[in-house]
LUMLUM-910912 format. One record per residue (C-alpha): residue in three letters; y, x, z. Coordinates in steps of 0.001 Angstrom, whole numbers, padded with zeros to 6 digits, always signed. Each point is the difference from the previous one (the first is absolute). Example, Ala and Ser with C-alpha at 12.3 -4.5 7.8 and 13.67 -1.06 7.14 Angstrom:
BEGIN
ALA-004500+012300+007800/SER+003440+001370-000660/
! end
This chain:
BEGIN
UNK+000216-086001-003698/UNK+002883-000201-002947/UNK-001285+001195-003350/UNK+000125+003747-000486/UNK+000373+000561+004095/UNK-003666+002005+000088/UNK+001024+001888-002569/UNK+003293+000987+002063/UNK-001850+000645+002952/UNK-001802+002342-001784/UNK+002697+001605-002209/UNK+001704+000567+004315/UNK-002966+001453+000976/UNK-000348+002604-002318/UNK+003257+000737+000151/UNK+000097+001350+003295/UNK-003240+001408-000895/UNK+002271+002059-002502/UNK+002516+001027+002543/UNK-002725+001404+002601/UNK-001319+001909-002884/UNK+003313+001269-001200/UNK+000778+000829+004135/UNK-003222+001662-000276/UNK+000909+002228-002895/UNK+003223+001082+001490/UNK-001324+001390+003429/UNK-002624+001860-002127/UNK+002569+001152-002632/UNK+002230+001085+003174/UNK-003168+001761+001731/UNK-001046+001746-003101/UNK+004016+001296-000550/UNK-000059+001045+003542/UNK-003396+002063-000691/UNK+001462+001180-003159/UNK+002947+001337+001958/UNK-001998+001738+002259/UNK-002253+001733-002820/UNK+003321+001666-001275/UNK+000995+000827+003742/UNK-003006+001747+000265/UNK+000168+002050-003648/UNK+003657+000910+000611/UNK-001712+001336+003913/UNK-002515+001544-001973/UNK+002099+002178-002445/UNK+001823+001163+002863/UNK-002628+001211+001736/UNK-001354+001697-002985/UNK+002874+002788+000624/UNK-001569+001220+002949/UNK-000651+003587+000119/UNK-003905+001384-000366/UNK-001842-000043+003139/UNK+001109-003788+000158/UNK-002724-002507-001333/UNK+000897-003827-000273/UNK-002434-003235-000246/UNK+001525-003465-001291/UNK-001856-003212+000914/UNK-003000+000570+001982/UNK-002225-002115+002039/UNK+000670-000076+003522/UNK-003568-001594+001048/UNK-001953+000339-003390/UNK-002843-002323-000334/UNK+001626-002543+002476/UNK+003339-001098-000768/UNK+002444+000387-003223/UNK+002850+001772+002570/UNK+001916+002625-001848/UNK+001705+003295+001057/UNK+002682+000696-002681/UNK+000264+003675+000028/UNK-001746+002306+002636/UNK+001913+003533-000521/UNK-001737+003276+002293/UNK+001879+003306-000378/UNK+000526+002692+002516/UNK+001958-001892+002453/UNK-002757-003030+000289/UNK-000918-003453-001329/UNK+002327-002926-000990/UNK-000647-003364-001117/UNK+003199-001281-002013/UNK-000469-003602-000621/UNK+002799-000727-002951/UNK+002360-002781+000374/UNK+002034-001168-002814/UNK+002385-002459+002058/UNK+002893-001847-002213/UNK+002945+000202+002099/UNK+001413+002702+002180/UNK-002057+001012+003661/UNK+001438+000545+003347/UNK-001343+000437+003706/UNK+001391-002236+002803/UNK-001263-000669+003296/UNK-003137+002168-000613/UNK-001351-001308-003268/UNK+000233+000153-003588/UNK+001741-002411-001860/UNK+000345-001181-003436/UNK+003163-001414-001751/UNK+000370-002475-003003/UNK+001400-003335-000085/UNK-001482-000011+004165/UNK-000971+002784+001933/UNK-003572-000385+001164/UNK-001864+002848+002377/UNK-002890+001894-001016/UNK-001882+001414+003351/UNK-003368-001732-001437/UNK+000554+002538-002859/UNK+000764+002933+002719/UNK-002899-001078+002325/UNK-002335-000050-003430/UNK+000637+003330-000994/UNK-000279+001372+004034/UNK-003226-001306+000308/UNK-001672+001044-003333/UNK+001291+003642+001092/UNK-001313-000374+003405/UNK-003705-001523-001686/UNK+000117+003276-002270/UNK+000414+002361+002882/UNK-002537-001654+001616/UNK-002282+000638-002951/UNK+001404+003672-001070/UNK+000357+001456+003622/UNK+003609+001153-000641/UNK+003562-001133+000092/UNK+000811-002552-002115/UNK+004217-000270-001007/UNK+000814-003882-000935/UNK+002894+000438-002731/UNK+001452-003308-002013/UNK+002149+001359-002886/UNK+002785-002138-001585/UNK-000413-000028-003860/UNK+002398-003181-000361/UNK+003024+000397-002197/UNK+002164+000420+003336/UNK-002073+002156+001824/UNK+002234+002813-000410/UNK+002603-001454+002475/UNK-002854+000031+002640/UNK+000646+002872+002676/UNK-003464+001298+000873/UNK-001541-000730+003156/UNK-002677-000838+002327/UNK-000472-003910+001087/UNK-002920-000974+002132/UNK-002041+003591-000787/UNK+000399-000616-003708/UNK+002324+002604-001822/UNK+002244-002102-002284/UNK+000350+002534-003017/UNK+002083-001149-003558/UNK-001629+000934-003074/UNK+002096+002760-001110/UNK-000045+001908+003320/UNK-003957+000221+000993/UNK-001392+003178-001949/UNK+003085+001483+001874/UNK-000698-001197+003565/UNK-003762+000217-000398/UNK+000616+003984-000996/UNK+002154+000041+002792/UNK-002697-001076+002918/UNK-001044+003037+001881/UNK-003419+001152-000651/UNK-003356-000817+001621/UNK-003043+002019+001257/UNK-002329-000663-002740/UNK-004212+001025+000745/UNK-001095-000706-002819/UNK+002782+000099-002706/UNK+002322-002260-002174/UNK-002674+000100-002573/UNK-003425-001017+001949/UNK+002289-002661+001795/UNK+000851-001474-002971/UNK-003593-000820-001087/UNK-000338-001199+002979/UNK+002426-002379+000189/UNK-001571-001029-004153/UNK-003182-000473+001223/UNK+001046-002330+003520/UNK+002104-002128-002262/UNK-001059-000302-003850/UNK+002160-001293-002937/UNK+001108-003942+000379/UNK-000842-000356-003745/UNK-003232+000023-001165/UNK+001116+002051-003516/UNK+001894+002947+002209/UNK-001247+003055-001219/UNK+002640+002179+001165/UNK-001174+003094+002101/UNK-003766-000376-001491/UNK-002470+002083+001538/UNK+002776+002431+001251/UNK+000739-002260+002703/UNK-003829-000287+001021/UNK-001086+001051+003554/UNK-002815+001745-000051/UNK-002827+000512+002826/UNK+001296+003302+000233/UNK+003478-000775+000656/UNK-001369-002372+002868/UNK-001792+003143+001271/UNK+002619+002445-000277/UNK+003015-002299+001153/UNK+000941+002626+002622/UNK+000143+003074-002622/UNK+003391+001226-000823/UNK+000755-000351-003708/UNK-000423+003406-002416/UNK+003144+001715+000384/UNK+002288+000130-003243/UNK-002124-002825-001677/UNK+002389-001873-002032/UNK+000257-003971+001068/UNK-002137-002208-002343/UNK+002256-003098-001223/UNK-001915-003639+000384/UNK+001402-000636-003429/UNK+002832-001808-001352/UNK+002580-001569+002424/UNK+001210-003480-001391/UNK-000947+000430-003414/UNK+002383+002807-000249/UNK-001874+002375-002685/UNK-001909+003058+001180/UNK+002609+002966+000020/UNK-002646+002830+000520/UNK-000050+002620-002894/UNK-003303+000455-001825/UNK-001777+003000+002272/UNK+000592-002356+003173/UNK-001905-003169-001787/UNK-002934+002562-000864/UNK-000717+000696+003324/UNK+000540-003362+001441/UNK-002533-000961-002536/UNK-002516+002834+001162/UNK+000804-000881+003932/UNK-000736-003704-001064/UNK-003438+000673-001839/UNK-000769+002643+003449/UNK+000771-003175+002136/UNK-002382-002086-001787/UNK-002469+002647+000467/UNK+000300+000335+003986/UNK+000273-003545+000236/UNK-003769-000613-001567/UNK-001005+003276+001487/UNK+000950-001607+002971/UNK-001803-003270-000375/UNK-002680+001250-000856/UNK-000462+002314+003312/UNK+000732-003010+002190/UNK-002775-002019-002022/UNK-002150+003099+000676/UNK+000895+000262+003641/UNK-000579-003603+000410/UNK-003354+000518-001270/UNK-001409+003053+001181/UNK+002218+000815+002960/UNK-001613-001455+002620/UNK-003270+002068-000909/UNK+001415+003503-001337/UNK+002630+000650+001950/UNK-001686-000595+003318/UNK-002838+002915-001267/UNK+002766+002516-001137/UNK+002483-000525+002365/UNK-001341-001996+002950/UNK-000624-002706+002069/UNK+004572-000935+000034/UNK+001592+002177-002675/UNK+003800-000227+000580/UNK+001644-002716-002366/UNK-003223-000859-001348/UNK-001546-002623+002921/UNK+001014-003168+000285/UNK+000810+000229+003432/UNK+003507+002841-000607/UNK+002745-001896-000052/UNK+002090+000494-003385/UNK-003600+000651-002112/UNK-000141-000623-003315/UNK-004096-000706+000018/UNK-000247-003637-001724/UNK-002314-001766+002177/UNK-003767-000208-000152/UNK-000024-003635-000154/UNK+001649-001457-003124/UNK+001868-003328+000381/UNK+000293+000614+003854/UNK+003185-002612-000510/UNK-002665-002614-000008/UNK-000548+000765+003597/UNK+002755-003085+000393/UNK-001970-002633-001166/UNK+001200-003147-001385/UNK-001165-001725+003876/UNK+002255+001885+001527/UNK+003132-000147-001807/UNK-000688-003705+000209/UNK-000554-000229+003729/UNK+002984+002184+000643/UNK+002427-001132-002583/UNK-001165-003451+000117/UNK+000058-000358-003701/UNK-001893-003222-001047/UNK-001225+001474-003241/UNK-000318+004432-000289/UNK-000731+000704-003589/UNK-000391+004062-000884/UNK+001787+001122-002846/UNK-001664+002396-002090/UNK+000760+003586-000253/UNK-000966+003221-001513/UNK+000534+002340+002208/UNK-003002+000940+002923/UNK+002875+000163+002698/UNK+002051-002965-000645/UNK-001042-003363+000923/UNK+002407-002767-000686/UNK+000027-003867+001460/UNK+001202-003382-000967/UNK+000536-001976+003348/UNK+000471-002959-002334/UNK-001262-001060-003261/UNK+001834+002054-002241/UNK+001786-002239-003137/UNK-000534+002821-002838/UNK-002151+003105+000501/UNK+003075+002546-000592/UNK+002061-001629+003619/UNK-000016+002882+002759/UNK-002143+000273+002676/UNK+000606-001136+003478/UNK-001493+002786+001425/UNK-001335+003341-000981/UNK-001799+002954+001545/UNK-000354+003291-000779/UNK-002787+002545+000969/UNK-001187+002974-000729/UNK+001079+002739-002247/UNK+002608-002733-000957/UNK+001562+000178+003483/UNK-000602+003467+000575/UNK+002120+001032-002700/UNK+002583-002748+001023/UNK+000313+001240+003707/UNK+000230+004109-001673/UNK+002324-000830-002406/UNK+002171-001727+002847/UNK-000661+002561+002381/UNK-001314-003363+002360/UNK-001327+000902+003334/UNK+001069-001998+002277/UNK-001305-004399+000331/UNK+002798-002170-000604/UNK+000878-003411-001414/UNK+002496-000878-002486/UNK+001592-002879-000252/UNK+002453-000896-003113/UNK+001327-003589-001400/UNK-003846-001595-001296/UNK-002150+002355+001063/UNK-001743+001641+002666/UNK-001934+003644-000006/UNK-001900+001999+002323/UNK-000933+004004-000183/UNK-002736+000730+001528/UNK-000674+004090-000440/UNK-003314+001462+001044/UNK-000774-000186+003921/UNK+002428-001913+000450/UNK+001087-003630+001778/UNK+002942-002511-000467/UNK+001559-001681+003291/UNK-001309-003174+000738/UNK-003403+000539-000725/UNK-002521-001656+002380/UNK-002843+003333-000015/UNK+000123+003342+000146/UNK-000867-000201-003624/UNK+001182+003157-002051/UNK+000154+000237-003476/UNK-003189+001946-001649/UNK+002331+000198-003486/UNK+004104-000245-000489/UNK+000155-003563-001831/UNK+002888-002484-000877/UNK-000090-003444+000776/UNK+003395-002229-001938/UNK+000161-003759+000783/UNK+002503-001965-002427/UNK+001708-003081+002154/UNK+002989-002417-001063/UNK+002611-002054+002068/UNK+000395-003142+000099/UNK+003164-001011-002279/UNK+002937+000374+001832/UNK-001087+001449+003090/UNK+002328+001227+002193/UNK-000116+003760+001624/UNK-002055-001316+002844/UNK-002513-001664-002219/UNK-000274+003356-002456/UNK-000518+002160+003595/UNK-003066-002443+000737/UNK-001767+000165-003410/UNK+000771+003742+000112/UNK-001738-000278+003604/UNK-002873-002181-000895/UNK-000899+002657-003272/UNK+000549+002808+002015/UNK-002752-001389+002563/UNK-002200-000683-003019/UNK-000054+003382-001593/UNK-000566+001784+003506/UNK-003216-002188+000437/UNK-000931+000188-003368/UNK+000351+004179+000355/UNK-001872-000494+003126/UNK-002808-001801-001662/UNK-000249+002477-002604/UNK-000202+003214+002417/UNK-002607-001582+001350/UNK-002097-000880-002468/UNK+000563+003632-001539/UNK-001838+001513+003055/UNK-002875-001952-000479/
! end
C-alpha cells in the first residue's frame, strides 16, 4: 500500500459515516417538524372547540387502549347530539376528493385513505367499547383548509377548521339515557389522558361506583353542566361563584369515590356471609351468578385461572413470563422475554370487579370478538359463550381476554387476514380455557 493510503481509507470511511449520520438527522429533523405541525393543528382545533356552547364537554389526547398501546384520540367532543372523534390534520397544501378518496396537494398529490380508514376504525373500536354511535370527523387546520367544501368521504366527515363548532351545533340531537354530563365521564374514564402530567378535568371527570350503578337514571333536571376544565389551554372563563362550586362538587366527588371503595372492599369481604342472612340465599345484583352484578368475586386473582401452561400450549410461546401487576383482577403476560420491564404485555386478562365495572360502564351484554390492526379481544359477559367454542362451557364471571399479534413486514392483505385469523383462533381458545377453569 502507498504511504498515507490507510490513513485515506480511513479518512473515506468515516466520511460516509458522516453523511449517514447527517441523512439520519434530517429524517428526524423532518419527523419532529411534521409532529410539531401537528401539535399546532391540534391547539388551533382545540381553541375552536373551546367556543362550544355549555352542555358541550371536549377531551384532547386520550388513550384509545390505555395500558396497551400509545394510540391517541385527538379530541373526543359529546354534546346533545352524540359523540365525535375529530382527529386534527394540519396538511401543507390544499385538499380535494377524487374518485372516492382524500387527497393531498404540494409539489405531488399523494392520497390519504390510510388516514380515513385510521380514524373509521378507532371510531368503530370506541363504539364497540362505549355502546353508542361513534361520528369519525377529520378537521382541516392547514393554512388552506378554508377552500375545502365540507363533506363526507368514505364515512369520515371532512370538516375545515373554521366551520366545525358550526356544523357540530348544527347535527340534530340524540336520545341521551343518561345525559351529556355522566357520558362524558364516561368516555374520561374508558380513555385517560395520553400524557402522564394531564391534570385537566381532576377528580370532576372521575366515575364513580355510583355512576356505574345509576347509568340508566335521568340526570337532575335544571342542573347546570359541569365543565371538564380548560379546553386547549384557553384560560378558565367561569366567574368566581361558578369556580366555588366546582370546587365543592370536586371535594363531594372525592368523597363518593372513597365512600365508594370502601363499600366494594366491604362487600368483597363480608358479602358473601351478610347479605345471604339479611337478604337471602340470591339477593338481586348481589350474587355472582346476575348478569351485570357488581359483587367482586370471592376468589381474588381468579385471572390466574389461565396459567402460564396454558397460554403456552395454546399460544405456543417458547418462553411465557408474567408481568407483575397490582391490581387483584388484572393479570398480564410476556409470551417472550421481555427486553426492559416497562414493554407491554402480550396478553392481559381482566376479572372480577375489574370486568364487571368494564362490561357496566359499556353497557356489554352480548360475547363478541374484536379484532383491530395488532390486537385481538374477546368479551365474555356473565353466562355467556363465544362461537367456536368446543363445550358447552358458559362463563361463571364477564372477563376480557386481549392478545397483542404483529405482521410480518410487508405483508400483503391476505397475509394480515391470516394473522388476524390465527389470533382470533387463539383468543377464542384461550377464553375457552379460562371459562373452564372458572367453573371449577
Amino acid at each position: 500500500m502507498s504511504a498515507g493510503g490507510s490513513a485515506r481509507s480511513r479518512a473515506a470511511v468515516l466520511r460516509a459515516q458522516a453523511a449517514q449520520a447527517r441523512a439520519r438527522a434530517d429524517a428526524l429533523e423532518t419527523q419532529a417538524g411534521a409532529w410539531s405541525a401537528g401539535a399546532d393543528g391540534e391547539r388551533r382545533v382545540a381553541a375552536a372547540l373551546g367556543r362550544l356552547p355549555s352542555g358541550w364537554y371536549v377531551q384532547h389526547d386520550r388513550l384509545l387502549r390505555p395500558g396497551r398501546s400509545q394510540t391517541n384520540l385527538d379530541h373526543v367532543v359529546i354534546g346533545p347530539s352524540g359523540v365525535y372523534l375529530v382527529d386534527t390534520k394540519n396538511w401543507a397544501g390544499g385538499t380535494s376528493v377524487h374518485d372516492g378518496n382524500l387527497w393531498q396537494h404540494t409539489s405531488s398529490s399523494s392520497p390519504k385513505g390510510r388516514e380515513l380508514d385510521n380514524v373509521s376504525r378507532f371510531a368503530a373500536e370506541m363504539e364497540k367499547g362505549l355502546g353508542l354511535p361513534v361520528v369519525p370527523v377529520i378537521a382541516l387546520a392547514g393554512g388552506q383548509s378554508a377552500s375545502f367544501s365540507r363533506q363526507r368521504v368514505r364515512g369520515v366527515e371532512i370538516v375545515p377548521q373554521d366551520e366545525l363548532v358550526g356544523w357540530l351545533l348544527a347535527q340534530p340531537a340524540a336520545p341521551a339515557e343518561a345525559g351529556t354530563e355522566l357520558l362524558s365521564r364516561r368516555v374520561a374514564h374508558a380513555y385517560p389522558p395520553a400524557s402522564p402530567d394531564e391534570t385537566r378535568g381532576g377528580v370532576a371527570n372521575a366515575l364513580t361506583v355510583a355512576d356505574v350503578v345509576g347509568a340508566e337514571t335521568p340526570p337532575t333536571q335544571g342542573r347546570p353542566p359541569v365543565s371538564t376544565g380548560r379546553i386547549g389551554g384557553a384560560p378558565d372563563r367561569q366567574p368566581v361563584p361558578q369556580r366555588r362550586q366546582r370546587q365543592r362538587r370536586r371535594r363531594g366527588s372525592t368523597v363518593s369515590a372513597f365512600v365508594g371503595l370502601v363499600a366494594l372492599f366491604a362487600l368483597s369481604q363480608l358479602g358473601p356471609r351478610i347479605v345471604p342472612m339479611v337478604l337471602g340465599p340470591s339477593p338481586t345484583g348481589i350474587s355472582a351468578g346476575v348478569p351485570g352484578s357488581l359483587a367482586p368475586s370471592p376468589d381474588p386473582r381468579q385471572c390466574q385461572s389461565l396459567t402460564k401452561a396454558m397460554v403456552q400450549k395454546i399460544t405456543g410461546a417458547r418462553t411465557v413470563v408474567e408481568k407483575p401487576q397490582s391490581g387483584d383482577d388484572r393479570c398480564t403476560w410476556w409470551l417472550a422475554k421481555p427486553r426492559y420491564s416497562t414493554q407491554a404485555a402480550d396478553l392481559t386478562v381482566e376479572t372480577g370487579t375489574s370486568a364487571r365495572l368494564r362490561f357496566a360502564s359499556a353497557d356489554t351484554r352480548e360475547s363478541r370478538i374484536d379484532i383491530t390492526p395488532g390486537e385481538a379481544s374477546a368479551w365474555v359477559p356473565e353466562n355467556t359463550s363465544l362461537n367456536g367454542w368446543k363445550t358447552r362451557t358458559r362463563a361463571p364471571q364477564p372477563f376480557m381476554l386481549s392478545l397483542r399479534f404483529t405482521y410480518p413486514e410487508g405483508a400483503s392483505d391476505q397475509q394480515r387476514l391470516v394473522v388476524e385469523v390465527a389470533a382470533e383462533r387463539k383468543v377464542i381458545r384461550l377464553a375457552e380455557a379460562l371459562a373452564v377453569a372458572l367453573t371449577m
